[in-house]
N, C-alpha and C positions, 0 to 999 in steps of 0.2 A: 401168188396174189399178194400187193402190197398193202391191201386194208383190211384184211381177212377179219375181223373183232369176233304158212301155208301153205294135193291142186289145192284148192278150194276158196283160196281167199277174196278172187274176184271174179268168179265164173260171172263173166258179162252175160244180164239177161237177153240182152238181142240176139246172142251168140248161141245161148243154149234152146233159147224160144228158134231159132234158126235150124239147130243142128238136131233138135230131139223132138220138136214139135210142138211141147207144152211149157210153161214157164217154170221157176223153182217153188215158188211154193206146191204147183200140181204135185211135184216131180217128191217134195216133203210130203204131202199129204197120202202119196203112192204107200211111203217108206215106212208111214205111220201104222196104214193100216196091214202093212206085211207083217208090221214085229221083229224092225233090225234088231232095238235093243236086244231080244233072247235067240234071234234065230242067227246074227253074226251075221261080218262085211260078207264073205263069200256068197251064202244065200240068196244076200239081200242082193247083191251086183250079176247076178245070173234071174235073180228074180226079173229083174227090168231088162235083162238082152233079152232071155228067153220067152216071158209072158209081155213086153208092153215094147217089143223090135226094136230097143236102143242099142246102139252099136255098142259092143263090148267096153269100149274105151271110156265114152261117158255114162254107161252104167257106172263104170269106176268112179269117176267125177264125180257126180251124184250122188252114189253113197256114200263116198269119203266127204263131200259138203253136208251129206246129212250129219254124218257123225260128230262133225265137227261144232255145227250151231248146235246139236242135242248133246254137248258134254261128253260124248263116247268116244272123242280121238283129241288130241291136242292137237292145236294150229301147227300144219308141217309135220302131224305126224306120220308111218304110214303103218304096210302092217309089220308086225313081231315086233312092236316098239319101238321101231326106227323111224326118223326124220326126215324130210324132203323138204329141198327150196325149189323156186321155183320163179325163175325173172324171166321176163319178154321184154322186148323194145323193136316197134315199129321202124326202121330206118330208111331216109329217100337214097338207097343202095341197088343197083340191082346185085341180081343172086350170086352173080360170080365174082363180084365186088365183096358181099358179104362171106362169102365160101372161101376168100383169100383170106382175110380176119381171121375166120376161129379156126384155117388149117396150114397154114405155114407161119414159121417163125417169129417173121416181119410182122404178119398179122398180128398177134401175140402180143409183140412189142405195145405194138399203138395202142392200145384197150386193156392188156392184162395185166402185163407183166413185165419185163427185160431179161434181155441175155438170153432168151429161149434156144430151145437148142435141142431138137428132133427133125424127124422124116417122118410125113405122118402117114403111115402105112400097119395095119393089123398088127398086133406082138413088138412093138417098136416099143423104147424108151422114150419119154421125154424128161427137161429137168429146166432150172430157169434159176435167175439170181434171187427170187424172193423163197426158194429150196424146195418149192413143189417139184414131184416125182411121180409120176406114174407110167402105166406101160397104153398105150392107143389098141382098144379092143373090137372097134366100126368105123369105117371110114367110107362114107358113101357120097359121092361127087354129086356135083347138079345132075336132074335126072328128070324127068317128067312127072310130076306131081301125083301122090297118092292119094288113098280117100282121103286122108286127113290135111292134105294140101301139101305135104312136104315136099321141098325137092333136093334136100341135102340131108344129112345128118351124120356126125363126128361124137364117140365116145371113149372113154376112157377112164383109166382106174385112180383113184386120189390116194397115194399112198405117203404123204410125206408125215411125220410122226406128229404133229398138233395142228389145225385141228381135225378131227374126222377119218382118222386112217384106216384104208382098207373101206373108202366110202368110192362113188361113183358119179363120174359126170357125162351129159349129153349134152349136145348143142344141136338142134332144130334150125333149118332155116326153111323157110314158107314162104312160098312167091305172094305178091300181093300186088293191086292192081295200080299201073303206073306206075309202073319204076320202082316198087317198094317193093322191100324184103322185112321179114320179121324172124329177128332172133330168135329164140326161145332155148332157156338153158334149164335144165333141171340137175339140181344135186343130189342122190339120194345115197340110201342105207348109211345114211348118217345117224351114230350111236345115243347123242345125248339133245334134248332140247338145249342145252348152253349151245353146242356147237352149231346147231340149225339156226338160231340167234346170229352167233359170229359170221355163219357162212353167206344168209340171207342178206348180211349186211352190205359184205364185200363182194357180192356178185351185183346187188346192186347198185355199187360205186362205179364196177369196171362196166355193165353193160349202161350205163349211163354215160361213161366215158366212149362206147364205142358209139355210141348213135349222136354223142357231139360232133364228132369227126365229120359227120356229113349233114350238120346244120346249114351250112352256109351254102349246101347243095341248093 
């Protein structure tokens, strides 16, 4: 990544009023009167799948957005202390437009990086001229969409020595209606808030870079 230098930060209220039922303040005031501060994230996020039917996932959500506006986690943090980023970008791509992007080479080139240089297949190497390294640990092709709308998803280990080594990336793609696809990439078990800083920044450059590419679509 050549410009390397919060889920929580913008859980769109339509989205979660959409996807859980109730809006965020309910979903705070659920949390409040549970007692995440003493009883901890785990409790609290089995609290809301098992007593109030929220899918597993944004139980997560939810109490990691609680934790975060009540001072109990820092922005991007997750748990054992580790950091997560977290970028999405809307693109007028369809899916196998987008699925050429974040898994072969070429892709790479245009949005990430240069000189990329893998096969992306499970246990592979990849490496690239700005000296990211890691090995591709999920490589899931377009597919028909799951509950959470996905129909690709590509991961891998971020192992090059500054910043974040030994940290982890995903890349999401989501069909979306009309011809749109939606990126969504996450960084995680990243060690230090500095580093979630630098990382958030340059993920934000390059997926802005990749959803230029099909402006003028």
């Amino acid at each position: 990544m050549s410009r390397i230098k919060g889920v929580s930060e913008s859980l769109a209220p339509a989205t979660v009023l959409e996807k859980t039922g109730h809006d965020l303040e309910y979903w705070t005031g659920v949390l409040d009167r549970f007692d995440r501060a003493s009883r901890g994230h785990t409790a609290a996020a089995n609290h809301l799948h098992e007593m109030h039917g929220v899918s597993y996932w944004w139980a997560q959500q939810l109490t990691i957005y609680y934790e975060q506006i009540k001072g109990l986690r820092k922005p991007g943090e997750r748990s054992a202390g580790k950091f997560s980023v977290n970028v999405s970008r809307t693109i007028a791509a369809t899916v196998e437009e987008a699925w050429s992007l974040v898994s072969t080479p070429e892709g790479w080139n245009r949005w990430f990086t240069s000189k990329a240089d893998f096969a992306a297949e499970p246990g592979q190497p990849y490496r690239n001229a700005d000296h990211d390294v890691g090995v591709f640990l999920k490589v899931v092709p377009p597919h028909a969409p799951n509950s959470y709308g996905e129909v690709a998803r590509i991961e891998f280990t971020w192992d090059r020595s500054d910043p974040a080594p030994g940290s982890r990336v995903s890349i999401q793609i989501l069909q979306k209606a009309s011809g749109k696809a939606t990126v969504a990439l996450t960084h995680d078990l990243i060690p230090s808030e500095a580093d979630c800083a630098s990382l958030k920044e340059g993920w934000t450059a390059c997926l802005d870079k990749l959803k230029a590419l099909f402006l003028a679509k």
